[in-house]
N, C-alpha and C positions, 0 to 999 in steps of 0.2 A: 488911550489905547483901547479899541477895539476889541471883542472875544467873538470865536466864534466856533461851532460844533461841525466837526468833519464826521459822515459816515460811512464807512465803508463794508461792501458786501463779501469782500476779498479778505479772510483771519489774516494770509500770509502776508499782505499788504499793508492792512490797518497795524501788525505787530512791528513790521517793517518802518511805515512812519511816527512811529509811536517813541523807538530805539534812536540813539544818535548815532550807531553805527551800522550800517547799510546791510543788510542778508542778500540784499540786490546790487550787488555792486555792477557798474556799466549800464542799469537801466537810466536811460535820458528821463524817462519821468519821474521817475521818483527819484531824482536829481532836481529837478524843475521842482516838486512840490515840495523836496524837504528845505529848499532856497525861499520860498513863499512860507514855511512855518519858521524859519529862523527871521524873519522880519517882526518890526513892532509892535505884538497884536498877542494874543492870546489864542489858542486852539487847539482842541481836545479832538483825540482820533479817539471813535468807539466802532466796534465792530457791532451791526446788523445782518444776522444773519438771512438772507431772501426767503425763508419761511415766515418771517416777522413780518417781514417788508412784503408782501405782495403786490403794493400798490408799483412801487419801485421797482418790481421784477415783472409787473405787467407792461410798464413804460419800457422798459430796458424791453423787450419783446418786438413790443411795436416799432421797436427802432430797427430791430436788426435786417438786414438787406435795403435800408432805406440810404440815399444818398449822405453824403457826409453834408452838414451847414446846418444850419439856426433852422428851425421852424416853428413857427408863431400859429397860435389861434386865438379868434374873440368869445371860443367856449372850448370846456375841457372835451374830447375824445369820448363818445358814448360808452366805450371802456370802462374809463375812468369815472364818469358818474356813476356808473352802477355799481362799483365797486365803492366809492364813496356813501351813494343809500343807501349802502349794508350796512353801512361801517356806523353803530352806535356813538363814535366819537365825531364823527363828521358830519352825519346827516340833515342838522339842523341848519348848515352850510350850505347845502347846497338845493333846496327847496325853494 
């Protein structure tokens, strides 16, 4: 069996799939994702709040107005490096 850590940026969300009784009732996704947490695995919802996360709320950015599908690159977003060289925990990563 499997474990894995879900984070989410959304409290009412993260509290939402944390509970076994729905505060969403009729949302299709959080229908879909509490179906994929009752499976046999392990998985812990923690809430991050996007002041924490800046890396995760600069992606979430760059995304928005952009087409819906996958998109790939063979280097991270000049974004995302610099924001990584800042970052005392990551820097030695990406030099």
């Amino acid at each position: 069996m499997g474990s894995s850590t879900c984070m989410a940026d959304c409290l009412e969300v993260a509290c939402c799939l944390s509970k076994e009784d729905s505060s969403m009732p009729g949302n299709a996704l959080i229908v879909v994702i509490k179906e994929l947490l009752r499976r046999d695995w392990q998985v812990q919802i923690r809430y991050i709040g996007r002041v924490s996360d800046t890396l995760a709320d600069r992606l979430t950015s760059m995304g928005r107005g952009q087409p819906l599908g996958e998109t790939t690159s063979d280097v991270p977003p000049i974004q995302v490096m610099e924001m990584l060289q800042h970052d005392p925990q990551h820097s030695d990563a990406v030099d």
